[in-house]
N, C-alpha and C positions, 0 to 999 in steps of 0.2 A: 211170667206172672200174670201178664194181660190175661192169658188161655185158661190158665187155674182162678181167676175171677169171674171167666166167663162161666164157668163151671158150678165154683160153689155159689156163683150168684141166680143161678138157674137162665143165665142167657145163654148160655152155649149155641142156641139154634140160632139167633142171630149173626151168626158167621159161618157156622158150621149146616145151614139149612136142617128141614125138617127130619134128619137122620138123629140129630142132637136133641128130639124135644124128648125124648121119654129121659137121657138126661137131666134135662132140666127141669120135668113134673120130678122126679127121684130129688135134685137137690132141694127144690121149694120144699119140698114135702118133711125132710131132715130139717129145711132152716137152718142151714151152714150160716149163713148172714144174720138172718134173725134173732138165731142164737148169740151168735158174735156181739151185734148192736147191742142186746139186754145184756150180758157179761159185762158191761166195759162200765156201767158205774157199781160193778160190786168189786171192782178192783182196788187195790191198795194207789197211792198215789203216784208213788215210785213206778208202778208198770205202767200206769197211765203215761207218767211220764218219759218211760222206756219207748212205745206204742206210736207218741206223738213224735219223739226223736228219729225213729225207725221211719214215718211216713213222711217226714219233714224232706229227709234224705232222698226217699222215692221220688217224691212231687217236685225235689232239686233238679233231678234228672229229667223225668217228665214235661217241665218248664223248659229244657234245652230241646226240645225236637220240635220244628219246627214243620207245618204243613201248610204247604203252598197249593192253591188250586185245588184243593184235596189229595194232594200226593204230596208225600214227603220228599225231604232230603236224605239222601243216603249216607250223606256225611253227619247226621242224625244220631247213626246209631239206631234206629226203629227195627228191630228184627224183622228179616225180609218176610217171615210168612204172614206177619200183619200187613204187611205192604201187598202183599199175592192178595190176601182176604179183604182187603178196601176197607182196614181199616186208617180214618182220617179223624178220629179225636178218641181221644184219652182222657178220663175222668182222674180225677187226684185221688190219692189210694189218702185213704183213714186206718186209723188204728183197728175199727173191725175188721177190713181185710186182713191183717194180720192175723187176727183171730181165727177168722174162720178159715182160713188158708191152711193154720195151724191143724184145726177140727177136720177139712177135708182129707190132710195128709195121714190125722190119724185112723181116717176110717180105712 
């Protein structure tokens, strides 16, 4: 999920080097994200609530991995190719990710 945030949020190149930015002018450009954020108060109250439930659960798990030193624990759970890529923090997933996660996958 980390990798497909990187993606529709247009940072791909931050992990993936300068190979990943014409990705990432392509996603800014669509506004997977930007789209997602304005969506979310034309929504009924119930998916809002669906959205918030769904990310409640991410950020549960997310809360469990801990990073020591800048490296993690492997008894974590962090999938290893973010441990390869140096990733050391993790943003809490919102209810737009879902969204535009959703908008990536359909394009």
């Amino acid at each position: 999920m980390e990798r497909m945030r990187r993606v529709y949020r247009g940072t791909a190149s931050e992990l993936f080097g300068k190979e990943a930015l014409p990705l990432d002018k392509m996603s800014r450009h669509v506004g997977f994200f930007r789209m997602a954020k304005e969506s979310i108060p034309l929504l009924r109250d119930e998916e809002i609530e669906m959205l918030e439930a769904y990310s409640a659960g991410v950020n549960a798990f997310l809360d469990n991995i801990s990073f020591i030193g800048g490296k993690t624990c492997t008894a974590n759970l962090l999938p290893p190719e973010l441990v390869v890529l140096g990733v050391n923090q993790l943003e809490p997933w919102e209810p737009a990710d879902t969204l535009a996660l959703a908008r990536l996958m359909g394009l």
